[in-house]
N, CA, C and O atoms as a GROMACS GRO file, in nm:
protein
  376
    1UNK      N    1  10.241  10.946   9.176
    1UNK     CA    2  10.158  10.940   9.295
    1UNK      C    3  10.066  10.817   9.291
    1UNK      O    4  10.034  10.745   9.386
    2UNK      N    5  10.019  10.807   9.125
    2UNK     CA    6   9.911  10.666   9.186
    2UNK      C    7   9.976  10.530   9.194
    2UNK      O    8   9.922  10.430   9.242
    3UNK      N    9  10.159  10.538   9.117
    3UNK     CA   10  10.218  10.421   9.178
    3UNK      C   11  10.221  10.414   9.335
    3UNK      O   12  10.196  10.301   9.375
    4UNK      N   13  10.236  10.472   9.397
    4UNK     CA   14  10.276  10.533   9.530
    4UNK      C   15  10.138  10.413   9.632
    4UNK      O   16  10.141  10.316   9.707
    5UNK      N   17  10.002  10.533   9.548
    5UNK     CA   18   9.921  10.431   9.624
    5UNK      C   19   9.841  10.339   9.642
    5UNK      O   20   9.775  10.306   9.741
    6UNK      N   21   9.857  10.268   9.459
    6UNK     CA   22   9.843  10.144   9.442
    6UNK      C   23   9.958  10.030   9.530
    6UNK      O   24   9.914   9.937   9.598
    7UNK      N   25  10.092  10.056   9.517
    7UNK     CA   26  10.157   9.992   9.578
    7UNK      C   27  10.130   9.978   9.746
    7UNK      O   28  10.164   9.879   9.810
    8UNK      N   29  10.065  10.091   9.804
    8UNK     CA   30  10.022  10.073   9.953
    8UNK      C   31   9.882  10.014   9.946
    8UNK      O   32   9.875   9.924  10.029
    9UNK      N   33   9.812  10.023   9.905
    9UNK     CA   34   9.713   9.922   9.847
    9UNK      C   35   9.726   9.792   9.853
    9UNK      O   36   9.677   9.721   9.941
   10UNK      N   37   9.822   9.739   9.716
   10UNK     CA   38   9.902   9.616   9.743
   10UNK      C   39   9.905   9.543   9.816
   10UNK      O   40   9.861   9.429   9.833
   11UNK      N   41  10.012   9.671   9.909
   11UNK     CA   42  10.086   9.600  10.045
   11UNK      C   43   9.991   9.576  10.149
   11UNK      O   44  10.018   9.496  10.239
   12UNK      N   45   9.886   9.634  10.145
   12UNK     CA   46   9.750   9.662  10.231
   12UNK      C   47   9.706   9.492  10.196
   12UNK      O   48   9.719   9.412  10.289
   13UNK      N   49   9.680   9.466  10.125
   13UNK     CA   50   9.584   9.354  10.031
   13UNK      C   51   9.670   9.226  10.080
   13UNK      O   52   9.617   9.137  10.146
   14UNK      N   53   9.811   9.222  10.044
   14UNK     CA   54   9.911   9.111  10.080
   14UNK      C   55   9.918   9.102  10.246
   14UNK      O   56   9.910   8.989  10.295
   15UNK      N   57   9.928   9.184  10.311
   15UNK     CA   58   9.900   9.212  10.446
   15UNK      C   59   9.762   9.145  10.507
   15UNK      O   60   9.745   9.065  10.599
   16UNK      N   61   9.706   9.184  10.454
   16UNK     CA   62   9.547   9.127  10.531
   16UNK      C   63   9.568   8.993  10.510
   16UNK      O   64   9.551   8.933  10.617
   17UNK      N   65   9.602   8.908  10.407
   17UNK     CA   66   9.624   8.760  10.339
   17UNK      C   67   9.645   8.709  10.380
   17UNK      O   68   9.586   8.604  10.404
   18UNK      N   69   9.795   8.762  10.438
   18UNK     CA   70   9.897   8.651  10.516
   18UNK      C   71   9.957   8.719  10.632
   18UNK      O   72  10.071   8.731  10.679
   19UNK      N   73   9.796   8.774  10.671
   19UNK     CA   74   9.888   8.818  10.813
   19UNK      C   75   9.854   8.675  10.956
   19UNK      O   76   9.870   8.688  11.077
   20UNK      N   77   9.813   8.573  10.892
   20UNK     CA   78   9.818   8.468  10.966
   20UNK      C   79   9.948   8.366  10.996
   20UNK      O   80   9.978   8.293  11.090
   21UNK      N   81  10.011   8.400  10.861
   21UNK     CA   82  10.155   8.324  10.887
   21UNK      C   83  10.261   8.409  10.959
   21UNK      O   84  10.320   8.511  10.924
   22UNK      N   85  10.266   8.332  11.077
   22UNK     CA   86  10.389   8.396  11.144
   22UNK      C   87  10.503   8.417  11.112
   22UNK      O   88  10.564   8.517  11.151
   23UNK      N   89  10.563   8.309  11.019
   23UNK     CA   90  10.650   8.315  10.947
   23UNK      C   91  10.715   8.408  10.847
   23UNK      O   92  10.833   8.421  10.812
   24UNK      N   93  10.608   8.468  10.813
   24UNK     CA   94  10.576   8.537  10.678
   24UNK      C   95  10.556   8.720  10.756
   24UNK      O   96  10.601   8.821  10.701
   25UNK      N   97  10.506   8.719  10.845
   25UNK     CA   98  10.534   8.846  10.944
   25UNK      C   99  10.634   8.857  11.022
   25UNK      O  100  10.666   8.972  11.053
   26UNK      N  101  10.708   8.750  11.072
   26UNK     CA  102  10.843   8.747  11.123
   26UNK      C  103  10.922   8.860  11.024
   26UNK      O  104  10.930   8.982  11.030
   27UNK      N  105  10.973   8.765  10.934
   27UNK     CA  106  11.036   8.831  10.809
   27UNK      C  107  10.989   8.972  10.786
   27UNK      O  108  11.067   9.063  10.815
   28UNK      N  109  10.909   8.990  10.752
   28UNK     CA  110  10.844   9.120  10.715
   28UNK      C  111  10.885   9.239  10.794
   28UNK      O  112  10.935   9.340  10.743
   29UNK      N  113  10.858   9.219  10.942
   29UNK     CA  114  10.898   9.283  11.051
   29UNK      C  115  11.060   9.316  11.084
   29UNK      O  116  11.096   9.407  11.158
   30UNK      N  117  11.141   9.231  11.021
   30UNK     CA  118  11.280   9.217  11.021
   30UNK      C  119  11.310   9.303  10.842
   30UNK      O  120  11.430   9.331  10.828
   31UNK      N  121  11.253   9.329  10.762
   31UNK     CA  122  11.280   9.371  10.677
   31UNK      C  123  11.233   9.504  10.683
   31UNK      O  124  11.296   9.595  10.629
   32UNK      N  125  11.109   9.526  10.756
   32UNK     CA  126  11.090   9.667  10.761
   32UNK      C  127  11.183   9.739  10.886
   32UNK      O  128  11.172   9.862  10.880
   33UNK      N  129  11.261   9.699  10.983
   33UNK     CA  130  11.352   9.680  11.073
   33UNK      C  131  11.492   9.795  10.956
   33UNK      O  132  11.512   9.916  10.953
   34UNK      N  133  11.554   9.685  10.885
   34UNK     CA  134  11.676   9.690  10.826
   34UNK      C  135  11.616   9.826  10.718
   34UNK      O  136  11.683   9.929  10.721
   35UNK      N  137  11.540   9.823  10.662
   35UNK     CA  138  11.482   9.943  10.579
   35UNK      C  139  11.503  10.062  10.625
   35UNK      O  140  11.568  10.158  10.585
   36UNK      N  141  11.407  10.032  10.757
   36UNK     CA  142  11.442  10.173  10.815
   36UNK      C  143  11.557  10.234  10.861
   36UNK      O  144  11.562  10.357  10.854
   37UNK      N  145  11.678  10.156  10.920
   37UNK     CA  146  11.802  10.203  10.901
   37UNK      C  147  11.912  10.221  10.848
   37UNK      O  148  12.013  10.281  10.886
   38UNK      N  149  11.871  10.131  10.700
   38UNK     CA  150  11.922  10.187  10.589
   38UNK      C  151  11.879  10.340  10.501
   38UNK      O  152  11.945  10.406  10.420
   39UNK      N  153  11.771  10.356  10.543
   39UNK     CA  154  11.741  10.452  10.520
   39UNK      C  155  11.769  10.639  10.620
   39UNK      O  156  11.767  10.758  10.588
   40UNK      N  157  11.790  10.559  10.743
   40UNK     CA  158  11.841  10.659  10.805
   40UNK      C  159  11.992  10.673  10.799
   40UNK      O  160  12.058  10.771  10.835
   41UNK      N  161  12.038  10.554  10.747
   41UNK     CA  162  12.172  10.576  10.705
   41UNK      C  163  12.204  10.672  10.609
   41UNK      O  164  12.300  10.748  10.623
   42UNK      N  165  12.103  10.673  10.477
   42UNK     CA  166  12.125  10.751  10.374
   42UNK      C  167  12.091  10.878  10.366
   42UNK      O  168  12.135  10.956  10.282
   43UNK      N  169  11.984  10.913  10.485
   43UNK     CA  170  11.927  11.057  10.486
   43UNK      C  171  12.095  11.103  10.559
   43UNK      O  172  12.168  11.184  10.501
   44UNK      N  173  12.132  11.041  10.677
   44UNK     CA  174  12.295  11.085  10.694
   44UNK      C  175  12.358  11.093  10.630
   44UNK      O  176  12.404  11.207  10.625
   45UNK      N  177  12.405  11.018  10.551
   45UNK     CA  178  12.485  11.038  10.422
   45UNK      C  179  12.417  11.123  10.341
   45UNK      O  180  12.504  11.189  10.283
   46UNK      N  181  12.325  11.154  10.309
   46UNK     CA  182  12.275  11.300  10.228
   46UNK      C  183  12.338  11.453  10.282
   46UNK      O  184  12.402  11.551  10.242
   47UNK      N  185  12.269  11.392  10.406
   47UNK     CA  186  12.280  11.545  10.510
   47UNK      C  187  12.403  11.606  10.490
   47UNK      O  188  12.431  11.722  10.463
   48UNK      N  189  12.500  11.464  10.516
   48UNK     CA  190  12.650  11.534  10.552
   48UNK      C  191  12.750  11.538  10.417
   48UNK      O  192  12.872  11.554  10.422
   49UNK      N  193  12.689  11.526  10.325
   49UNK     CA  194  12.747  11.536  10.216
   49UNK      C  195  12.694  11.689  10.153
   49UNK      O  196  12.731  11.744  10.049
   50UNK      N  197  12.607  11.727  10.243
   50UNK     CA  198  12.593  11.902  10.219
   50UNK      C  199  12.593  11.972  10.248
   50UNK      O  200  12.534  12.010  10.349
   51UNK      N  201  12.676  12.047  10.158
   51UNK     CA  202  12.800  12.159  10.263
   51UNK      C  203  12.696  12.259  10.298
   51UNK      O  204  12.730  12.327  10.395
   52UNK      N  205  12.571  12.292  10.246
   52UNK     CA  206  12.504  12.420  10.292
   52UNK      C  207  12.441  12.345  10.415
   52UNK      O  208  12.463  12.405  10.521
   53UNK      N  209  12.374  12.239  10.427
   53UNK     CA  210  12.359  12.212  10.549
   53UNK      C  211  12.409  12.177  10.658
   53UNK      O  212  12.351  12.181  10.767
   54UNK      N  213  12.561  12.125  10.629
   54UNK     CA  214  12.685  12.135  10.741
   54UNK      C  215  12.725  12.274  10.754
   54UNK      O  216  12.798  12.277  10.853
   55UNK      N  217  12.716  12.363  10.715
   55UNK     CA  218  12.751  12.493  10.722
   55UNK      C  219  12.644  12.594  10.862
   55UNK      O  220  12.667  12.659  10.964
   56UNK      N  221  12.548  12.559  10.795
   56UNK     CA  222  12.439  12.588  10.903
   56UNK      C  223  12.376  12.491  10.978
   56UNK      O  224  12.253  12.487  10.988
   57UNK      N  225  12.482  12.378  11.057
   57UNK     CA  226  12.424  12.268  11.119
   57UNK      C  227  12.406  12.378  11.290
   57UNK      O  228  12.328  12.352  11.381
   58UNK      N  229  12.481  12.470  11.288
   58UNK     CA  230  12.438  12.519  11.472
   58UNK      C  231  12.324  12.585  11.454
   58UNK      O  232  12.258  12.574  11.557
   59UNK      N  233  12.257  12.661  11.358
   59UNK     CA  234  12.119  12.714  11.342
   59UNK      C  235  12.017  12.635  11.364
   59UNK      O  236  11.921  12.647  11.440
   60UNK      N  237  12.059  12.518  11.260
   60UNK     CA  238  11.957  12.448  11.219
   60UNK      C  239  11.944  12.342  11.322
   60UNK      O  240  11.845  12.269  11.312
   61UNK      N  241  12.050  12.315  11.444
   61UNK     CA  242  12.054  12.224  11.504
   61UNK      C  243  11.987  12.257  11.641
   61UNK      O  244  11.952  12.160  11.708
   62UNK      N  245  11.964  12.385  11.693
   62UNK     CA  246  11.903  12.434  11.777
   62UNK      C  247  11.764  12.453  11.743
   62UNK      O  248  11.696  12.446  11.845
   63UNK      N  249  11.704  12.472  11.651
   63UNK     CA  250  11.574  12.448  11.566
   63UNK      C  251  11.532  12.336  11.575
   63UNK      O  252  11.418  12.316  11.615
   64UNK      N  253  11.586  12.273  11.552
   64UNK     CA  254  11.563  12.044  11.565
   64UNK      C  255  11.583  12.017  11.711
   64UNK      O  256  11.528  11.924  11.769
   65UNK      N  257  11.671  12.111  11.774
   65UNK     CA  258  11.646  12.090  11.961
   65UNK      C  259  11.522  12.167  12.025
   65UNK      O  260  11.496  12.130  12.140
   66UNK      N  261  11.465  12.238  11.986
   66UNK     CA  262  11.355  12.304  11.994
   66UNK      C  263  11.254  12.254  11.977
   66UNK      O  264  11.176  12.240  12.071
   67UNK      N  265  11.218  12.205  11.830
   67UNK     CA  266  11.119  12.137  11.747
   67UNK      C  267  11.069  11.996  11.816
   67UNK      O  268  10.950  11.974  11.839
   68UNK      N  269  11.178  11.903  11.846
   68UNK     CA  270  11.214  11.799  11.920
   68UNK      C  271  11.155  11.802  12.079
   68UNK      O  272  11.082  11.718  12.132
   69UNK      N  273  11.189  11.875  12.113
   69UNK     CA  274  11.163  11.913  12.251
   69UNK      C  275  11.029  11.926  12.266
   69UNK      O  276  10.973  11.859  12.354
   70UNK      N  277  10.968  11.997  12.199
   70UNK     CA  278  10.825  12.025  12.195
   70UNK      C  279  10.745  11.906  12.163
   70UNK      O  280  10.652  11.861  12.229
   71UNK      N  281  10.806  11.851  12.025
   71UNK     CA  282  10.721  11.733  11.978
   71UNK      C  283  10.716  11.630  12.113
   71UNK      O  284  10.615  11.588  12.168
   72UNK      N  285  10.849  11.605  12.146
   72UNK     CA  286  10.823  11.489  12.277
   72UNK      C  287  10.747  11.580  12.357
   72UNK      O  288  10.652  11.612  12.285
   73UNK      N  289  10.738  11.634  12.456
   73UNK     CA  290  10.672  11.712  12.509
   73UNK      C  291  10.468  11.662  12.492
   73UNK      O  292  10.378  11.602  12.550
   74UNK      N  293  10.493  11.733  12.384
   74UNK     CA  294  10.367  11.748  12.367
   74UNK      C  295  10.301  11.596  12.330
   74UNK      O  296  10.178  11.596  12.322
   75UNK      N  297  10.364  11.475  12.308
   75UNK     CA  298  10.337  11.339  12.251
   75UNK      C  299  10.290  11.302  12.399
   75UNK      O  300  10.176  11.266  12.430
   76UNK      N  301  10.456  11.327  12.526
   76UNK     CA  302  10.431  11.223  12.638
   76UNK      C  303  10.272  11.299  12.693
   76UNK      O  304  10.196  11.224  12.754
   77UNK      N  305  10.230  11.439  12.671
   77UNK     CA  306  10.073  11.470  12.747
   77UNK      C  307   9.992  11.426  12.662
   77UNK      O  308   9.880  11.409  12.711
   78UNK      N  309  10.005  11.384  12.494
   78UNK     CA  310   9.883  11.336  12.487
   78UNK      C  311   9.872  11.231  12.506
   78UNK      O  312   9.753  11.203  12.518
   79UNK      N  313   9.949  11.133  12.519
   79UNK     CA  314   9.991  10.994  12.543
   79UNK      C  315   9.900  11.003  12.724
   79UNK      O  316   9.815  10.932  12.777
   80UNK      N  317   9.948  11.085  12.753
   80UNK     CA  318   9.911  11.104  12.936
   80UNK      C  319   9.731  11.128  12.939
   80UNK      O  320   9.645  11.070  13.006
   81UNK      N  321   9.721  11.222  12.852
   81UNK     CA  322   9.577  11.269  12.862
   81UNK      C  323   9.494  11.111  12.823
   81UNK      O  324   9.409  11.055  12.893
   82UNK      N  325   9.544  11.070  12.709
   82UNK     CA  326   9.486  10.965  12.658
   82UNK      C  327   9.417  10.835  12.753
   82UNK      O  328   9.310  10.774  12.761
   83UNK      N  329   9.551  10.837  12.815
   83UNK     CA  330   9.537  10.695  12.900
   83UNK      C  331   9.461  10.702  13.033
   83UNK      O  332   9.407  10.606  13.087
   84UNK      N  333   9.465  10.858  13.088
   84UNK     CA  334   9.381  10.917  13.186
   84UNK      C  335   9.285  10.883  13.112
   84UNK      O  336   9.278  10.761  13.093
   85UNK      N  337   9.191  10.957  13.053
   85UNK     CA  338   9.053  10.923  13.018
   85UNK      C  339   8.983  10.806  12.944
   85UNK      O  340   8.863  10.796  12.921
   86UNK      N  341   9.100  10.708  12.907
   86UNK     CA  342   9.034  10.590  12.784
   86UNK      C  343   9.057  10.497  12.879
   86UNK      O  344   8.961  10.424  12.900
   87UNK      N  345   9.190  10.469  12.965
   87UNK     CA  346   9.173  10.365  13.000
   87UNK      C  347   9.206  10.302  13.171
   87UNK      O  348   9.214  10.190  13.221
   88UNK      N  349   9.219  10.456  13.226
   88UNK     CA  350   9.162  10.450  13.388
   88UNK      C  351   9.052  10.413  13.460
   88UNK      O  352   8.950  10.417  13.391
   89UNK      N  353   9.040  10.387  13.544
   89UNK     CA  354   8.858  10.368  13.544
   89UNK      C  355   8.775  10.471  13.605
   89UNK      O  356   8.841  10.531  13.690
   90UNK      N  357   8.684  10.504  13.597
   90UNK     CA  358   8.643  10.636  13.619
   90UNK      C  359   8.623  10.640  13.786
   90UNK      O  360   8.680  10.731  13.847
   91UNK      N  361   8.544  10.543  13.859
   91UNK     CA  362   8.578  10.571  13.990
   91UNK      C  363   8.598  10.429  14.063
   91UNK      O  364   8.537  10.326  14.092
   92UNK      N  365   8.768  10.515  14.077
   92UNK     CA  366   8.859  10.384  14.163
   92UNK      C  367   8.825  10.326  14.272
   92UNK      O  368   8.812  10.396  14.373
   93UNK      N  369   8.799  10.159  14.282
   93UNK     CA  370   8.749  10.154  14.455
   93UNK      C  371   8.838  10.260  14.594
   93UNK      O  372   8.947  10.315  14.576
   94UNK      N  373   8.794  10.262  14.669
   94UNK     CA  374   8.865  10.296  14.802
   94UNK      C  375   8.915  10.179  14.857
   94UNK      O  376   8.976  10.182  14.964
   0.00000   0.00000   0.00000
């Protein structure tokens, strides 16, 4: 764990440094890009390489349509509530 959050630390520290070179955030942005779907590649390749969870993918898949549903749901009203009160103006000309 304290590798975990020394290394976000780190990355915190290297971040603030050179977050002036565009160059240097270009890249960065393109690597955290490819990360992340290598990594969703592999949680797939986990998933489906297990038979107890391919077995119970219609249980579990109506649960994640549920879960899903709600989470968006409930994101686009606070997203809605948000922008109503932070950044509408309180009274619109006529």
């Amino acid at each position: 764990m304290l590798e975990i959050l020394g290394l976000m630390a780190t990355g915190i520290l290297a971040g603030r440094l050179l977050r002036k070179r565009q160059k240097v955030v270009s890249i960065v942005e393109r690597l955290i890009l490819v990360s992340i779907f290598l990594l969703l590649f592999f949680l797939g390749a986990s998933i489906g390489s297990d038979r107890a969870i391919v077995d119970a993918l219609d249980t579990i898949g109506l649960n994640a349509l549920i879960t899903a549903t709600g989470s968006v749901a409930g994101s686009l009203v606070a997203a809605w509530l948000l922008w109503k009160y932070l950044f509408l103006p309180k009274n619109p000309p006529k």
